[in-house]
C-alpha positions in Angstrom: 17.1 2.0 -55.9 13.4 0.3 -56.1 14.4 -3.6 -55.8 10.9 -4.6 -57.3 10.1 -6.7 -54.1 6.9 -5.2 -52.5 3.9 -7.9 -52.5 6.5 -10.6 -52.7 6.3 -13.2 -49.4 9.4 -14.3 -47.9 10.2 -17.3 -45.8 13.1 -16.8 -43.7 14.8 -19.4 -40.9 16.4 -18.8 -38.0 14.9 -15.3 -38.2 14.1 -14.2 -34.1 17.7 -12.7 -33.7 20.7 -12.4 -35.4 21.4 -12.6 -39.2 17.6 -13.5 -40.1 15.7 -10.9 -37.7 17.9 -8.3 -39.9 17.3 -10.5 -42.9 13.2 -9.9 -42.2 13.7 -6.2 -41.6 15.7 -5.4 -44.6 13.1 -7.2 -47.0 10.5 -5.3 -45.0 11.7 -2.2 -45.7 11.4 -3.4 -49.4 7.7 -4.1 -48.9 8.0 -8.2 -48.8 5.6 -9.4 -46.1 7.8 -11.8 -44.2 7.3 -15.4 -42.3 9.7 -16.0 -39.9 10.9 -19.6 -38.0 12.3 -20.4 -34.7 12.6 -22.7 -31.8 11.7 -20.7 -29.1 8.0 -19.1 -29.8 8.2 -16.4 -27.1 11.4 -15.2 -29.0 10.0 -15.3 -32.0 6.5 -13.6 -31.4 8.5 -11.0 -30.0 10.8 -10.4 -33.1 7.5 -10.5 -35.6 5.8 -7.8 -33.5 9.2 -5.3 -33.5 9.7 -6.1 -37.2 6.4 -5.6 -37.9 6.1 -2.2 -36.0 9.4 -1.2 -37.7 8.5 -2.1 -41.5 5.0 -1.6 -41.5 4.2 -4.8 -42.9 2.7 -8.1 -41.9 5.5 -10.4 -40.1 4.2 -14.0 -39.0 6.0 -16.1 -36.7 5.7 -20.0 -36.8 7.3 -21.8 -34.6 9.5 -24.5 -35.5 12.8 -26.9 -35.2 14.6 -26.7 -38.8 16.1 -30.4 -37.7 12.9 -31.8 -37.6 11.3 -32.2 -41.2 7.5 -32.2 -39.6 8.0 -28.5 -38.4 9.3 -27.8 -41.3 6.7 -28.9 -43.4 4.1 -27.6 -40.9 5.3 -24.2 -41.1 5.8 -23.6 -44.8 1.8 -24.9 -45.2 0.8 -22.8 -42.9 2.4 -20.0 -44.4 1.2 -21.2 -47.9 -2.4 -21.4 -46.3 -1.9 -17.6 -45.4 -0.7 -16.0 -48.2 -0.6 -18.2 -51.4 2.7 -18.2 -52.3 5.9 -18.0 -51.3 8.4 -15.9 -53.5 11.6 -16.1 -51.4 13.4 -18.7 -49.0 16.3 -17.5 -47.1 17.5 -19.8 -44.4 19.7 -19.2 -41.7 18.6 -21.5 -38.7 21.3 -23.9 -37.5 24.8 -23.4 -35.3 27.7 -26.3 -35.1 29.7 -26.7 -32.2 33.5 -25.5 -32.6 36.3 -27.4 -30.9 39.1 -29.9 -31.7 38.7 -33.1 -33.6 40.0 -35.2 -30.3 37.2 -33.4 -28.1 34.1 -33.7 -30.9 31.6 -36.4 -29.8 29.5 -38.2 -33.2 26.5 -36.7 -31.4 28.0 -33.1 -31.8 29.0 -34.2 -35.5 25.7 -35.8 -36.3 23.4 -32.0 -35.0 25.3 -29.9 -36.9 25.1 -32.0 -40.4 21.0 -32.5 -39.0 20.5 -29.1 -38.2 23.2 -26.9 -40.6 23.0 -29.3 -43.8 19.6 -31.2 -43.7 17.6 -28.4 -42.0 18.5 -26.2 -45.2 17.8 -29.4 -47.4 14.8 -29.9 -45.2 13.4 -25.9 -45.9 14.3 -26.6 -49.8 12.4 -29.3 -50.6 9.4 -28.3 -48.7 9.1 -24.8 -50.6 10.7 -25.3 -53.8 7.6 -27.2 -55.3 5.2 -23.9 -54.6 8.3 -22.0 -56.7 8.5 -24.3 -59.7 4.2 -24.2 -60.0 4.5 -20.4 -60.2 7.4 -20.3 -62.3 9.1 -18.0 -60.4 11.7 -18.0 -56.4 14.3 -16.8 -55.4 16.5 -19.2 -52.6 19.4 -18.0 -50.7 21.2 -20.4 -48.3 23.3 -18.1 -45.5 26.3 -20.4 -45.8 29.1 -19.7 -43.1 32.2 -19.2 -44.9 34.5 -22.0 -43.5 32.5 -24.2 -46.0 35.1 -22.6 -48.5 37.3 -21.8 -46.0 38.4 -25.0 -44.1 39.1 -24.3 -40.3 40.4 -27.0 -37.6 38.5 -25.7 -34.6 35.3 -24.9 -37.1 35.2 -28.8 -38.8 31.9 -29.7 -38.0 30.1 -26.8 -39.4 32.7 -26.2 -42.1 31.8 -30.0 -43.2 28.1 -29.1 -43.3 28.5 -25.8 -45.1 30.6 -27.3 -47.5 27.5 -30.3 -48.0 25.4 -26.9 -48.0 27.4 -25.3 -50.9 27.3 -28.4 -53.2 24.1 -28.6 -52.5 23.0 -25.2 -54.0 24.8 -25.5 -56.8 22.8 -28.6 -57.7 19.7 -27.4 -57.3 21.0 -24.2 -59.4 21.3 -26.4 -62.2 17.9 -28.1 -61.4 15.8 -25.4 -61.1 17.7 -22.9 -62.2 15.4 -23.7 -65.9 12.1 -23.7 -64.4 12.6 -20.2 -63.2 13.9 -20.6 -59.4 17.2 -18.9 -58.6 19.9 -20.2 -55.9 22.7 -18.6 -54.3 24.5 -19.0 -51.5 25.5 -15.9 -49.0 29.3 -16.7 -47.1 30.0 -15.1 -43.6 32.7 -15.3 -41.9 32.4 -13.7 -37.9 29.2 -11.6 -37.6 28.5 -10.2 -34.6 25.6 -11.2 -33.0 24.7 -13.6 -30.2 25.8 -16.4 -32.1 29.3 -15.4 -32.6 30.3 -14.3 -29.1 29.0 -17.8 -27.6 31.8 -19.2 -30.6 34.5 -16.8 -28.8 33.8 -17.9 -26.1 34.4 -21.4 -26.4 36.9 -20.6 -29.0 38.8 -18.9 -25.7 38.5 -22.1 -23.6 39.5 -24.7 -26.6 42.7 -21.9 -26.9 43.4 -21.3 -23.7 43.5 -17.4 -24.1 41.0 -14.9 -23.3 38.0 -13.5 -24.5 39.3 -10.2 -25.7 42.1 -11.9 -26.9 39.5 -14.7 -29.4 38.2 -11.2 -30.4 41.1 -9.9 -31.3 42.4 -13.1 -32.8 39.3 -12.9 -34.5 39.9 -9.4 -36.0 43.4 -10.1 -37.0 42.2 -12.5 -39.2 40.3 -10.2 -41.4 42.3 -7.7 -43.3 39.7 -4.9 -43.0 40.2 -5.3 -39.2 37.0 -6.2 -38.1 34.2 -8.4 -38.1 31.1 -8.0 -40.3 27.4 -7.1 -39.2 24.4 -8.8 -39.8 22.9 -5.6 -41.4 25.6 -5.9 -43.7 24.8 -9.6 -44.7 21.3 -8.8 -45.0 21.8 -6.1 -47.0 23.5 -8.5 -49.4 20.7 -10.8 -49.3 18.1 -8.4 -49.9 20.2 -7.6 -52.9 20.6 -11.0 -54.5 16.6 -11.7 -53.9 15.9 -8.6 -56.5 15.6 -9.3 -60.3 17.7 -6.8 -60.9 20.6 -8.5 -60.2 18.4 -11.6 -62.1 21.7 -13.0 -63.7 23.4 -14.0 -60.7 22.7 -17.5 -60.1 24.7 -20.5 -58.7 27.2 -17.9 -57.2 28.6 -18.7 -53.6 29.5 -14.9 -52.0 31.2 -14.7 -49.4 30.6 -11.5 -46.8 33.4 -11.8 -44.9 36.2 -9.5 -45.2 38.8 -11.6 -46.8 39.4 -13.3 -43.8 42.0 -15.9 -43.5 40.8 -18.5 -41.1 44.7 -19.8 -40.2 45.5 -16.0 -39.1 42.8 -16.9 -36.6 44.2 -20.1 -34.7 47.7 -19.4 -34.4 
């Protein structure tokens, strides 16, 4: 199926590994020439030049902290200054610590809402401007899924996912008339990099193994394993077509039907 997405520019955070590196290749494939975000330039120069190489189209790499609204605003005018326009805004920069309410500091509280909430609120407002002049954009927030799901070793990023998810349905609503759609994109345990630093520390805060957080992990979903990030970007590349133009303001979760208490028994 031709997703109508070649010539379009993307903007996507968080994209040197993980969910957005597969979330730049995907939209690649389609033809969408791709601007990608990160803290660590070396990483990230490295990912443009393999995901170029591998799509055949232009990837650009600007380095940049999503908790820091100067970097942000830096790298989406660069990338305006580039190419124009841009005609899709994925973000999916940002981790939160896991552990137990007794053992979170404020600080840990206070990154995760700076990095996982405002850093998408942050991305947002710098792009959404450019979106409403042309009339046209497409957002999607990667929004983990214990913002729907509540968890009590996942608090302070199922707090700021939850903000995240009110917060795309309001700007649904705002924009939603002016031609700019929103959705949100829900995983639950994906397995990159990412999530094996979370079993790990999941192990300690449990006292059990790591093969044993996997496994707890995997019990938790009923289709008995944990999603990959092709799969999630496949999802997004999906909802960024106008073909599926009437789904707006939805919050999807990508996840397996898992059932977060299954996890922390």
């Amino acid at each position: 199926m031709d997703l109508n997405l070649a010539g379009q520019v993307a903007f996507i955070t968080g994209a040197s590994k993980g969910i957005g590196y597969q979330v730049a290749k995907h939209l690649g494939d389609e033809g969408v020439t791709c601007v990608i975000t990160g803290r660590d330039d070396d990483n990230l120069q490295k990912a443009a030049k393999e995901l170029s190489e591998a799509t055949g189209q232009e990837v650009v790499g600007y380095a940049g902290d999503m908790s820091k609204s100067e970097d942000v605003e830096r790298c989406v005018q660069a990338a305006l200054e580039k190419f124009g326009k841009i005609d899709i805004l994925v973000t999916c920069a940002g981790s939160s610590p896991g552990g137990l309410l007794e053992e979170l500091t404020d600080e840990q509280w206070h990154s995760s809402l700076n990095l996982k909430f405002m850093g998408y609120v942050r991305s947002v407002r710098a792009v959404v401007p450019q979106m409403v002049k042309q009339g046209k954009g497409t957002i999607i927030l990667v929004v983990g899924n214990d913002g729907l799901k509540p968890s009590f070793w996942e608090m302070t990023a199922g707090a700021a996912n939850a903000a995240d998810l009110n917060f795309a349905s309001s700007i649904a609503d705002q924009y939603g008339p002016k031609g700019v759609r929103v959705n949100t994109v829900n995983p639950g345990p994906v397995d990159t990099d990412r999530w094996d630093t979370l079993e790990k520390a999941f192990a300690r805060d449990m006292g059990v193994s790591q093969d044993e957080a996997r496994k707890a992990a995997e019990r938790s979903v009923p289709i008995g394993r944990i999603t990959q990030p092709e799969e999630v970007a496949a999802l997004v590349t999906m909802l960024c077509s106008d073909r599926v133009g009437a789904v707006h303001g939805a919050h999807i979760p990508i996840d397996g039907a898992q059932r977060k208490p299954l996890m922390e028994r």
